[in-house]
N, C-alpha and C positions, 0 to 999 in steps of 0.2 A: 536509411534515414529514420532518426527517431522519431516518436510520436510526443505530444504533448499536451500535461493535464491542465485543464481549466481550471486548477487548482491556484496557480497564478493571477488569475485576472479577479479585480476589484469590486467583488457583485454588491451595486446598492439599487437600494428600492427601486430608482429610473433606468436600469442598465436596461436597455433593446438588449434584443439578442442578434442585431445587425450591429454590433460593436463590436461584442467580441470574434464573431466571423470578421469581420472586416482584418481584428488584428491577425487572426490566424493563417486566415489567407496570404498575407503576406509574408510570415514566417515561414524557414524552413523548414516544414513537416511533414510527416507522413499521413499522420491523423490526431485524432485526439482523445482522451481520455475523460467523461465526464465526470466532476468529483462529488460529495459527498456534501457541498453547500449549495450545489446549484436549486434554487427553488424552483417547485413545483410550477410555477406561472412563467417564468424564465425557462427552464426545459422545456414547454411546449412551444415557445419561440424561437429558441434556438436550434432546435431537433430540425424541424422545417428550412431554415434559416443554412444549416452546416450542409444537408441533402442539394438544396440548391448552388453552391458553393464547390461541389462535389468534394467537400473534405469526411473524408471517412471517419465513425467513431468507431474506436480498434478497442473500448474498452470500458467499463464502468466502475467507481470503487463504492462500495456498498455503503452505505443506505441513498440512493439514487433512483430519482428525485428528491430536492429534502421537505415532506411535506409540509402544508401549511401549519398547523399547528403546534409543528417544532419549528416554525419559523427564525422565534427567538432565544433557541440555541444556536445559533450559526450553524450546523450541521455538524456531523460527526461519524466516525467511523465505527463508533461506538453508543452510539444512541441506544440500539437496543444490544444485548448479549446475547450470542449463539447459546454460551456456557452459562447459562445464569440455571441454579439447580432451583430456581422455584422455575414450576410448568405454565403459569399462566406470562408471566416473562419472556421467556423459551419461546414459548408459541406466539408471543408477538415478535420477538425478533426473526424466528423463521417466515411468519406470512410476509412480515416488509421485505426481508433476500427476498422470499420468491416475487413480490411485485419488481426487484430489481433485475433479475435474472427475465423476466417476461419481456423488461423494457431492453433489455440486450441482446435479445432475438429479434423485436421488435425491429431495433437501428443496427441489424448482422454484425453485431458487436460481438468477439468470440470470446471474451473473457466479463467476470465479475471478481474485481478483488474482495478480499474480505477479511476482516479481523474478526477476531473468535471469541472476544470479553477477554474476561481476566477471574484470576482468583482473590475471592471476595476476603481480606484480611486490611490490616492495618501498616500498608506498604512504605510508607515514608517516606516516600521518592523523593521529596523535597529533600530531606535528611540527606539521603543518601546522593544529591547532586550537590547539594551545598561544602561536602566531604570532601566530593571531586575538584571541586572549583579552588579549593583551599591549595591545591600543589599541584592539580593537573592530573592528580592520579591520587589512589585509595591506599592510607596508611595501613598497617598492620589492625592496628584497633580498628580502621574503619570495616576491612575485609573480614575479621571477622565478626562484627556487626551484622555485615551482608551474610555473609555464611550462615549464621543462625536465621535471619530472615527467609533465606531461602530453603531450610531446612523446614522451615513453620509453612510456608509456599507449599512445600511436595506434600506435606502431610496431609494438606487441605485441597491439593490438585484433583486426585484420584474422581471423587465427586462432579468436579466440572469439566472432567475429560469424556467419563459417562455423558455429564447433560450433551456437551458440543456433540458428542457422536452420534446421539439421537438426532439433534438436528441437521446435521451432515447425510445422516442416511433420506432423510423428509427433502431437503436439498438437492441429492443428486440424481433423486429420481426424475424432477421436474428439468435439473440441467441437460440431462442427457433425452429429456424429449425434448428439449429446448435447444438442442446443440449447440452450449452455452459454459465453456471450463472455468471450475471456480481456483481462481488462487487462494493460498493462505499465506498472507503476507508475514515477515519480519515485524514482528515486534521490538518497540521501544523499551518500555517497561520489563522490568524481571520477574513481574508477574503477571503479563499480560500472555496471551496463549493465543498460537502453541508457543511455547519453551523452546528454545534450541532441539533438544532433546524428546520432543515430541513428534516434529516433524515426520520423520522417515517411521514411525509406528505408524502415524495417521492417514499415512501414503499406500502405508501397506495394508491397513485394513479395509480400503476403500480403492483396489487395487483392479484396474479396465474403468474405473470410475473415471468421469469429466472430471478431475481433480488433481492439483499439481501446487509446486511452489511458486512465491512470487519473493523474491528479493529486492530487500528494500535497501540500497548502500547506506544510506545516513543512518539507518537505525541501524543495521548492523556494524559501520562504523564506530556507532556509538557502545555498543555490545561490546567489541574489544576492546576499547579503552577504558571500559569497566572491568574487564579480567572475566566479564562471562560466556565470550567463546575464544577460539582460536583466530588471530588474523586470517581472514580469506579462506577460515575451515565450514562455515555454516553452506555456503558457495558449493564450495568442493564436493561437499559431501552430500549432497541434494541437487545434483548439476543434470544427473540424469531425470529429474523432477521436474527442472525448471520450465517455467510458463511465462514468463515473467520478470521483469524488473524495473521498478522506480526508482533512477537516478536523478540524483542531486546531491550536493555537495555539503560535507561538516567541516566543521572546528571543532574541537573540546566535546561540547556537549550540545552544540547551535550546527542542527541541519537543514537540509529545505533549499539551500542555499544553491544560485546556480555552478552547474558545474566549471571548474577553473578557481573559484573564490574559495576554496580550502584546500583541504588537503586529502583527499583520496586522488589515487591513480586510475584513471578509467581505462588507461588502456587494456588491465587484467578484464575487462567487461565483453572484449569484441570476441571472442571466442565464442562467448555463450550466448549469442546472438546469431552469428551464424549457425551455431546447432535451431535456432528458430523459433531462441526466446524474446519476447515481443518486448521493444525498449519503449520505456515512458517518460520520460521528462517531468516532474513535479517539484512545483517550486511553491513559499511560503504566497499568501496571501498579499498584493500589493504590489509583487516585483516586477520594475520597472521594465519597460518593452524590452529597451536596450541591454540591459541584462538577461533578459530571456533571450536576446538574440545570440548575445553573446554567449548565453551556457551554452546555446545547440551548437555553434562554431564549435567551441574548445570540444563535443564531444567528437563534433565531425572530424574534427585535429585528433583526436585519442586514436578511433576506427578508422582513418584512412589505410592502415596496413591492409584492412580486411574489407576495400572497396569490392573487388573484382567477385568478391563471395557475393555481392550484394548486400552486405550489412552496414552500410554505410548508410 
């Protein structure tokens, strides 16, 4: 049975946190995942709220709780950056992980996801989605548009591979008294870190560490349909890694979406679950009960092969 992120449910100023329990309760799930908008006055109602309910959190995605005074950013996975090569930055995005990482001990949450920033340039994602949208896929001129961009990417990497490593090492010491594993999730952006290609180095230099992969399908959907990995290669080749996965479904360049409403195959997913990587459900902001209900059906319809394992 999969788990399921709060990621989904409609947080405004008056939400109790006997709402969203009420919804979850109902729903087919194993537990829950708290996301990266839940505020700070909201988490402390609902933490009490899920314990009573006996629905388990299996998980947190970093920066969790979103405090008060980033209130009116909506939250973010990116609020602060692990990689940001100014230090006074750095050391704020490591003290907020580790208030997340304490609060995931706190509710025997075994995981904290976590995005790592990005490399600080002039990326043009917009550009470069607007290129896509034009035919579904990247002309000649547009590719190698991308190519040189990412060429300016690697150049300027090096610098913020350092900064994250510092703060990864500050990280896992606190994880591992915290008996707390951190994912590093799939990245959207082609400049956002780690890089396809950075994963399995970062694994390895941080290697008996509480540290492992989290695969995100939508964004890595969105990755092959860009040309910048292999179909079903980022997966493959980080399977013995895996900790982790956020399912939900894409189109084109539109993920978030529940599972069954695009087009990925979930059933390639039921293998790497039964190895006893932990499924999470995450869906866009606003989506409707009944499509929540209905993505956990279709995945439960994908992993029925692999009931008997228990991955169901």
């Amino acid at each position: 049975m999969t788990a399921l992120s709060t990621s989904f449910f409609p947080f405004e100023p008056d939400t109790d946190g006997n709402d969203l329990v009420a919804v979850i309760r109902d729903l087919p799930v194993a537990g829950v995942e708290l996301d990266y908008r839940l505020p700070a006055p909201l988490y402390h109602r609902i933490c009490p709220a899920l314990r009573r309910a006996g629905i388990p959190v299996t998980s947190l995605h970093n920066f969790c709780p979103l405090p008060l005074e980033f209130l009116d950013t909506g939250g973010s996975g990116d609020l602060f950056s692990l990689s940001d090569t100014r230090r006074e930055e750095r050391q704020e995005a490591v003290k907020r992980t580790l208030q997340t990482i304490d609060k995931a001990h706190d509710l025997e949450a075994g995981a904290v996801v976590l995005h790592c920033g990005r490399v600080a340039m002039p990326a043009e994602t917009r550009h470069l989605y607007q290129r896509f949208r034009q035919g579904n896929t990247l002309s000649e001129a547009a590719r190698l548009w991308l190519e040189e961009k990412i060429a300016a990417r690697d150049r300027l990497k090096p610098a913020h591979m350092d900064a994250l490593c510092f703060s990864l090492e500050k990280l896992l010491q606190a994880a591992d008294r915290r008996e707390v594993q951190l994912g590093l999730e799939t990245r959207y952006h082609y400049h956002e870190l780690p890089g396809p290609e950075d994963f399995r180095p970062l694994l390895q230099k941080f290697e008996g560490a509480p540290i492992g992969y989290w695969h995100d399908t939508g964004h890595a959907f969105v990755n092959e349909r860009l040309g910048l990995t292999a179909e079903g290669g980022l997966l493959q080749t980080l399977a013995d890694r895996l900790i982790g996965i956020h399912l939900h479904d894409a189109r084109g360049l539109e993920d978030h979406l529940p599972p069954g409403a695009g087009h990925i195959d979930f059933k390639g997913f039921a293998s790497h679950m039964a190895s006893g990587a932990l499924p999470v459900m995450e869906l866009r902001p606003g989506t409707p009960v009944e499509a929540v209900r209905d993505g956990l059906a279709h995945l439960a319809s994908c992993f029925t092969d692999d009931s008997d394992s228990g991955t169901s």
